[in-house]
C-alpha positions in Angstrom: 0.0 0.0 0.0 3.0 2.3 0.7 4.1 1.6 -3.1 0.7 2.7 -4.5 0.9 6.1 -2.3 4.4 6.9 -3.7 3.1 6.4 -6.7 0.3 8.5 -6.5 1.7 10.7 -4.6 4.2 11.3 -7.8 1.9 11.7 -10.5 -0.6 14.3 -8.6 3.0 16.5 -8.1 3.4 15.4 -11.3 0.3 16.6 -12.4 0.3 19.9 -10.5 3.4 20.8 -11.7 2.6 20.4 -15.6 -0.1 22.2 -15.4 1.6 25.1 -13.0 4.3 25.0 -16.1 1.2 26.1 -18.0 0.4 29.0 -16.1 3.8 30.3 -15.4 3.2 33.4 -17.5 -0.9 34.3 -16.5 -2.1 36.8 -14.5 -2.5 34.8 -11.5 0.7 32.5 -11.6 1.7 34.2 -8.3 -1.2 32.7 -6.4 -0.8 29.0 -7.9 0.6 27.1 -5.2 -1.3 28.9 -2.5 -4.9 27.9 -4.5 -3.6 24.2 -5.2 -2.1 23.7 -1.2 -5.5 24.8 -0.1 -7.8 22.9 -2.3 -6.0 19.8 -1.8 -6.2 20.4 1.9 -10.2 21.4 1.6 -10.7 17.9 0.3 -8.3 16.5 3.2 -10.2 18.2 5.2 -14.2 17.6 3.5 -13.2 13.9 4.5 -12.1 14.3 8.1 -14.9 16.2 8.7 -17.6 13.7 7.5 -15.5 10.3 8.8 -14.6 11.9 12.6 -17.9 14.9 13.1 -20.7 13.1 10.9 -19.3 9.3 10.8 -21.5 9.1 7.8 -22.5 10.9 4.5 -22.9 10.7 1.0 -19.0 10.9 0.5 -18.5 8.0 2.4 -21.3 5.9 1.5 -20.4 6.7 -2.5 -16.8 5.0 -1.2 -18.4 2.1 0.1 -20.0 1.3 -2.3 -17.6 1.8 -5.0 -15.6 -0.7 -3.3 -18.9 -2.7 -4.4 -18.7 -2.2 -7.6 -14.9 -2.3 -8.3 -14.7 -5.7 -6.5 -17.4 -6.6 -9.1 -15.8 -4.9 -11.5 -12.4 -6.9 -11.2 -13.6 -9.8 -11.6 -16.2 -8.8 -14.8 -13.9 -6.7 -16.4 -15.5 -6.0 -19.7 -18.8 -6.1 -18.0 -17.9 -3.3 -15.8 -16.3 -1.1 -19.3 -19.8 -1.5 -20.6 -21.5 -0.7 -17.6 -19.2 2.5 -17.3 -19.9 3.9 -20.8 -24.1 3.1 -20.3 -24.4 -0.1 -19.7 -26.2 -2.2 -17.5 -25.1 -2.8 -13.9 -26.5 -6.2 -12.7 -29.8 -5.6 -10.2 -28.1 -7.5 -7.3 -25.6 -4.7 -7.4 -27.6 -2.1 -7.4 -30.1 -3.3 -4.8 -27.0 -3.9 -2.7 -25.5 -0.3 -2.6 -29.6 1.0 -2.3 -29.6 2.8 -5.3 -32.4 1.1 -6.8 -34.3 4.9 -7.5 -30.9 7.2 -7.6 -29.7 6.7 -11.0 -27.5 10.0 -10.2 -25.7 8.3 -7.2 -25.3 5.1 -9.2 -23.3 7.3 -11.9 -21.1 8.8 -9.0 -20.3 5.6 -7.6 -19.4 4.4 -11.1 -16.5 7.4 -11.5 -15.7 6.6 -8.6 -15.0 2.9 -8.6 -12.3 3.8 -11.6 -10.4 6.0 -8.7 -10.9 3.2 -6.2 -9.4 0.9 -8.5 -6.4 2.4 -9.7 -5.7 3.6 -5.7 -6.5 -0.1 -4.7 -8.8 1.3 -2.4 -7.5 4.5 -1.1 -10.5 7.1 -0.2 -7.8 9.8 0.0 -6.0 9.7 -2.9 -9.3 9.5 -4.9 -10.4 13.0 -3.0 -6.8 14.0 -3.8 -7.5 13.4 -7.9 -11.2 14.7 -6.8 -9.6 18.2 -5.7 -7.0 19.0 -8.3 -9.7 18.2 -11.1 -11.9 20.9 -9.6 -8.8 23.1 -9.1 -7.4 23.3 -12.2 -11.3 24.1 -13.8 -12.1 27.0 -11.7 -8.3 28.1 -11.9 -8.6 28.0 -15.9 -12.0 30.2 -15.6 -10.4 33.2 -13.1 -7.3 33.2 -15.6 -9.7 33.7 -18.1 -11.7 36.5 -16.1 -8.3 37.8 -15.1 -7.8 38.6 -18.8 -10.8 39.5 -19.8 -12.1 42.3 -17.0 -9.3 44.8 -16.2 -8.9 44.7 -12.3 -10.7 41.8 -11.8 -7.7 39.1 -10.5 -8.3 40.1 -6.8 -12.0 39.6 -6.9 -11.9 36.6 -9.0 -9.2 34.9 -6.8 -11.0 35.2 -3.6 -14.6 34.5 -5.1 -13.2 31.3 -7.2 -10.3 30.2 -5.8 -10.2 31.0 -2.1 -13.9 31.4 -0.7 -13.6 29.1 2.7 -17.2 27.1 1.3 -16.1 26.6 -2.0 -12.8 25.2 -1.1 -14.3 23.0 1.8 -17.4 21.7 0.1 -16.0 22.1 -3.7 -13.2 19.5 -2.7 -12.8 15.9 -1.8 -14.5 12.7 -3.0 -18.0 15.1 -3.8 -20.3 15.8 -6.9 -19.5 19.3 -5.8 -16.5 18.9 -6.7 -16.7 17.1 -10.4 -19.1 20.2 -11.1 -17.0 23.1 -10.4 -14.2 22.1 -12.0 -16.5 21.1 -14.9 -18.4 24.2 -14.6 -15.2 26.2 -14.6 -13.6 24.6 -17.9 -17.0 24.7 -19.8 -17.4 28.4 -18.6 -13.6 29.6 -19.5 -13.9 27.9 -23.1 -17.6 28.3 -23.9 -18.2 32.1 -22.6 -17.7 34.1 -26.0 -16.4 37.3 -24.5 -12.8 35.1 -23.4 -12.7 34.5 -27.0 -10.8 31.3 -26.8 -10.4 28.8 -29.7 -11.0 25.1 -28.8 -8.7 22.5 -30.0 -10.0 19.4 -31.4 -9.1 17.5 -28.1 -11.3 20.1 -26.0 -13.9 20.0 -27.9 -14.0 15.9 -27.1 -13.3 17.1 -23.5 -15.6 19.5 -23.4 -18.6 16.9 -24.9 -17.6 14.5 -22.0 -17.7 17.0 -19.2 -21.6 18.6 -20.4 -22.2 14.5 -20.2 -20.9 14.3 -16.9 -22.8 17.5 -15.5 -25.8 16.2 -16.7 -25.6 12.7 -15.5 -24.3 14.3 -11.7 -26.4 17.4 -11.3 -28.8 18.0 -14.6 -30.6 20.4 -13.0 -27.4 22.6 -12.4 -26.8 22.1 -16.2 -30.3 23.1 -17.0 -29.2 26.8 -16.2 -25.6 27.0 -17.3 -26.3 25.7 -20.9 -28.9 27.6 -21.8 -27.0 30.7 -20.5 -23.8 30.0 -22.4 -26.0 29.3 -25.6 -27.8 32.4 -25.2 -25.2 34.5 -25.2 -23.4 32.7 -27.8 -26.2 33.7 -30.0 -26.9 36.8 -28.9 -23.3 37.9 -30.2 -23.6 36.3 -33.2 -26.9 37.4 -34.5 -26.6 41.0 -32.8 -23.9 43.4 -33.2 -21.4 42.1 -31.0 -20.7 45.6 -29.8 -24.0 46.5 -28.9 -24.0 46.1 -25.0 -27.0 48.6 -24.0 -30.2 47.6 -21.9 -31.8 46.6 -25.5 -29.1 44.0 -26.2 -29.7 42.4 -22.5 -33.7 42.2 -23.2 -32.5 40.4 -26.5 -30.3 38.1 -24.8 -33.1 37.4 -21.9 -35.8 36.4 -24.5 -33.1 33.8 -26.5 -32.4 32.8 -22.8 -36.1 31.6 -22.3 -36.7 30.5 -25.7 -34.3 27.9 -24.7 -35.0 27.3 -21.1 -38.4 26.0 -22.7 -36.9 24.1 -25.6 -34.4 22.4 -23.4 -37.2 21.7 -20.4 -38.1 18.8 -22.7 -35.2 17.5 -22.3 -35.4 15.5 -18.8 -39.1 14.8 -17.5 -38.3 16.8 -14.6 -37.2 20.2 -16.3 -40.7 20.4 -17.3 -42.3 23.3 -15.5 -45.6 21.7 -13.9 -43.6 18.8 -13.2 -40.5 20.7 -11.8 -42.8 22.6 -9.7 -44.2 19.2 -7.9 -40.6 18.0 -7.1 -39.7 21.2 -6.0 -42.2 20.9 -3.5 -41.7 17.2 -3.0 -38.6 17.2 -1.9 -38.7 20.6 0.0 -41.5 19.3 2.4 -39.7 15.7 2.9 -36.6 17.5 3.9 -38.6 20.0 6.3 -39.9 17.2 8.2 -36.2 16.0 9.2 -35.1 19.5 10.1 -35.4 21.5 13.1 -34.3 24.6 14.5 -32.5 27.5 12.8 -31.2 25.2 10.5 -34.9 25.0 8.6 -36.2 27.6 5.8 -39.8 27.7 6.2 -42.4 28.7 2.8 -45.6 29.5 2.9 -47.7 26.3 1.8 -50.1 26.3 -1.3 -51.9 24.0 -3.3 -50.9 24.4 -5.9 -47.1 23.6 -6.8 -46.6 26.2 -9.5 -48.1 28.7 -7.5 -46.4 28.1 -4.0 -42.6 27.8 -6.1 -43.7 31.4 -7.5 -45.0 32.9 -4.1 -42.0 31.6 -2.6 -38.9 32.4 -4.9 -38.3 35.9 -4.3 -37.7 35.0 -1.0 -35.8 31.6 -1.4 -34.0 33.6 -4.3 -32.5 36.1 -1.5 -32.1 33.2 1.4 -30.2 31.6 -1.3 -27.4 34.3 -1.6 -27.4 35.6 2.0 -28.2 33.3 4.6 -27.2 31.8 7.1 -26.4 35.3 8.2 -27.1 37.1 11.5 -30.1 36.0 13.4 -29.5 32.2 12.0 -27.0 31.0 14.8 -26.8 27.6 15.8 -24.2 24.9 15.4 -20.7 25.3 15.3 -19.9 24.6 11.5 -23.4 26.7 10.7 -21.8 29.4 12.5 -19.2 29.4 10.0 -21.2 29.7 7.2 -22.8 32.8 8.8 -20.0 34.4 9.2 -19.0 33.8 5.5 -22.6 35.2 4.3 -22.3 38.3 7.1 -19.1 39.1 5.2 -20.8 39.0 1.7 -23.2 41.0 2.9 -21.3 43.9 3.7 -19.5 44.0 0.9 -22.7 44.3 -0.9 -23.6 46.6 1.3 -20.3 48.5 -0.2 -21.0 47.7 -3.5 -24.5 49.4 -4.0 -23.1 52.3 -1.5 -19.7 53.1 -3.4 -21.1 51.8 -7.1 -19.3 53.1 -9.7 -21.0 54.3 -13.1 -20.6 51.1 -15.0 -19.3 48.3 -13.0 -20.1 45.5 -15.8 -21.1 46.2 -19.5 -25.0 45.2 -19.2 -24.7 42.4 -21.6 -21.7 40.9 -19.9 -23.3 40.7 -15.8 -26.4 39.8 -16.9 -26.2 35.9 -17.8 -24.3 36.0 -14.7 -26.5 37.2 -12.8 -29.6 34.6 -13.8 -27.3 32.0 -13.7 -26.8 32.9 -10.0 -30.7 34.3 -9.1 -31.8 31.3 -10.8 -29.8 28.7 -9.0 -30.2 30.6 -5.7 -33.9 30.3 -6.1 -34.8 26.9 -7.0 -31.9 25.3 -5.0 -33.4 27.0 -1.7 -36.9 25.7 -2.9 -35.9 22.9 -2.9 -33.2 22.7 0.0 -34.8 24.5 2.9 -32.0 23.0 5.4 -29.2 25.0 6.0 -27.1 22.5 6.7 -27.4 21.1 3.0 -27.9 24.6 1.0 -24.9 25.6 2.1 -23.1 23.0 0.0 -25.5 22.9 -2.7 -24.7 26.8 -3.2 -21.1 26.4 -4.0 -22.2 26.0 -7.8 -23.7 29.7 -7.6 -21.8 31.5 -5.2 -18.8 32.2 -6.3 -20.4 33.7 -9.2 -22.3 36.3 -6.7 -19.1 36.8 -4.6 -17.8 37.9 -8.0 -19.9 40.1 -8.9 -19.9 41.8 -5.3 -16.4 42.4 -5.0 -15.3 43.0 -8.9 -15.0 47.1 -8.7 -16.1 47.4 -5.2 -14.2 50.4 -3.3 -13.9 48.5 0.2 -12.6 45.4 -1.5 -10.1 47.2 -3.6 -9.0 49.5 -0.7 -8.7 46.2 1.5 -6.3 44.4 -1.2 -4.9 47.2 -2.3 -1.9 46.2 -1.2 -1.7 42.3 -2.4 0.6 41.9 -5.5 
């Protein structure tokens, strides 16, 4: 077992330092082996946390049972290839790791069991591959903002790269994990304004991570695609210069045009439908919580009705709480003390904002990416305890947008190379 570390332990440096040879000459190169120490730490630490404070947990119970299907796997070899690319996993399997109505688990567990494979069962160098995958996305995607919005590095660095809950919940041997760093190459290489040209090997890349997304978290991928499409089109059948309030209406109508092609897509992106399991799982996760750590709705009927009544306010939950008044255990307390910082930056923000922050065109997708997300997630999550590391996939996005040109932040830097 010693061997297999060494060797493992050789190819992540390995690894890390190819792809820091990479970015010797960016705009952020300075803060490389600061954002890759702490994100392999987060995921050090994301697995500590649930084996010694929750002794349980989906990131230990997708281990288990990847051990499940990689023993199975070893023995069926070219069952177990099929069964990676689509295929069928045998019933007895699947009734035996409980995932008999989680098809989402199931593909997790199958990712998974490569990693717990080629460690021969090593949990933490699977989070280790887990973390430096989600590194290097996000860090692709601030070099890219880096570039792109003049005085943007600071922001983008602490929003991306070194917000405590994103490195703690979008690390280790998580879905979280897989998403942000696919989220973070798809954004850096589909967003038109980075203007970057795809080699024939990313576009393969790129077709295998939308695949993943999908298969992990679909509904998270229901929101970014259609955002990255619209505003794809919007520059190519507009004048790509044309960044004025009439250009952002343009780009919001293409937006829903394909929100309602593409709710077609899964049975549960369509609205009435969406609505219902909204609701669904909102009220079975209300009756396990308790306390401060429970969002409460007012009930309707109706699902459409009570997910419209309610998403203004889940839609600001979602991006500022747990904040002050929403004390109670110790690691929530931490998460209100992240969100009580936000919110006095934004606070700064709207006091000190400057005449044009973001070209209209430009914030815009950002911003429904991030209202949207912060909306139905908190619909849908009303426990703090899980929102909190559902958010990571939006939140950085807002932190962005709260610190990029925001006096107090830039006076508070100002002094950071």
């Amino acid at each position: 077992m010693v061997l297999v570390w060494l060797i493992h332990l050789g190819f992540v440096g390995w690894l890390i330092r190819q792809f820091h040879q990479s970015q010797k000459n960016t705009e952020i190169s300075q803060y490389f082996w600061y954002g890759v120490s702490l994100k392999l730490l987060g995921g050090i630490a994301y697995g500590l946390f649930y084996q010694n404070q929750i002794q349980g947990g989906d990131t230990l119970t997708f281990f288990e049972n990847s051990q499940i299907l990689a023993q199975w796997g070893t023995a069926n070899f070219y069952q177990y290839l099929w069964a990676l690319i689509g295929g069928a996993v045998p019933e007895e399997l699947i009734q035996a790791m409980g995932y008999e109505t989680q098809p989402r688990a199931l593909f997790m567990v199958k990712i998974l069991s490569v990693f717990t494979i080629i460690t021969a069962g090593s949990y933490w160098l699977s989070g280790l591959y887990f973390s430096l995958f989600s590194f290097a996305g996000i860090w692709t995607l601030v070099n890219c903002i880096a570039v792109q919005y003049s005085g943007s590095k600071k922001a983008a660095l602490a929003a991306f790269i070194f917000l405590p809950s994103a490195l703690f919940w979008g690390s280790g041997v998580s879905k979280e994990a897989l998403y942000l760093g696919g989220f973070g190459f798809l954004s850096a290489w589909f967003w038109p304004y980075f203007q970057v040209k795809l080699r024939p090997l990313q576009w393969v890349l790129a077709t295998g991570l939308l695949l993943l997304l999908f298969h992990l978290k679909y509904y998270y991928v229901a929101v970014l695609v259609p955002v990255l499409i619209a505003t794809v089109l919007a520059l190519r059948l507009f004048k790509a210069q044309d960044r004025s309030w009439l250009a952002g209406l343009r780009w919001l109508a293409l937006f829903l045009l394909l929100v309602f092609g593409l709710s077609w897509l899964h049975p549960n992106l369509r609205f009435h439908h969406l609505a219902e399991v909204v609701r669904s799982n909102s009220e079975l996760l209300a009756q396990i919580s308790s306390g401060n750590a429970l969002i409460k709705f007012n009930p309707h009927p109706d699902p459409l009705v009570w997910m419209g009544m309610n998403l203004p306010w889940a839609t600001v939950t979602g991006l500022l709480r747990p904040n002050f008044g929403d004390w109670g255990s110790v690691y929530q307390n931490l998460a209100v003390l992240e969100h009580m910082v936000i919110a006095l930056f934004l606070l700064g923000a709207f006091v000190t904002w400057p005449a044009q922050r973001m070209q209209h065109i430009d914030w815009l997708p950002c911003l429904v990416y991030v209202l949207v997300l912060a909306g139905m997630l908190t619909l849908s999550t009303p426990n703090f305890g899980t929102l909190v590391r559902f958010k990571i996939s939006y939140l950085p996005d807002f932190v962005f947008m709260v610190l990029y040109k925001n006096k107090f932040w830039d006076r508070l830097v100002s002094k950071l190379p």
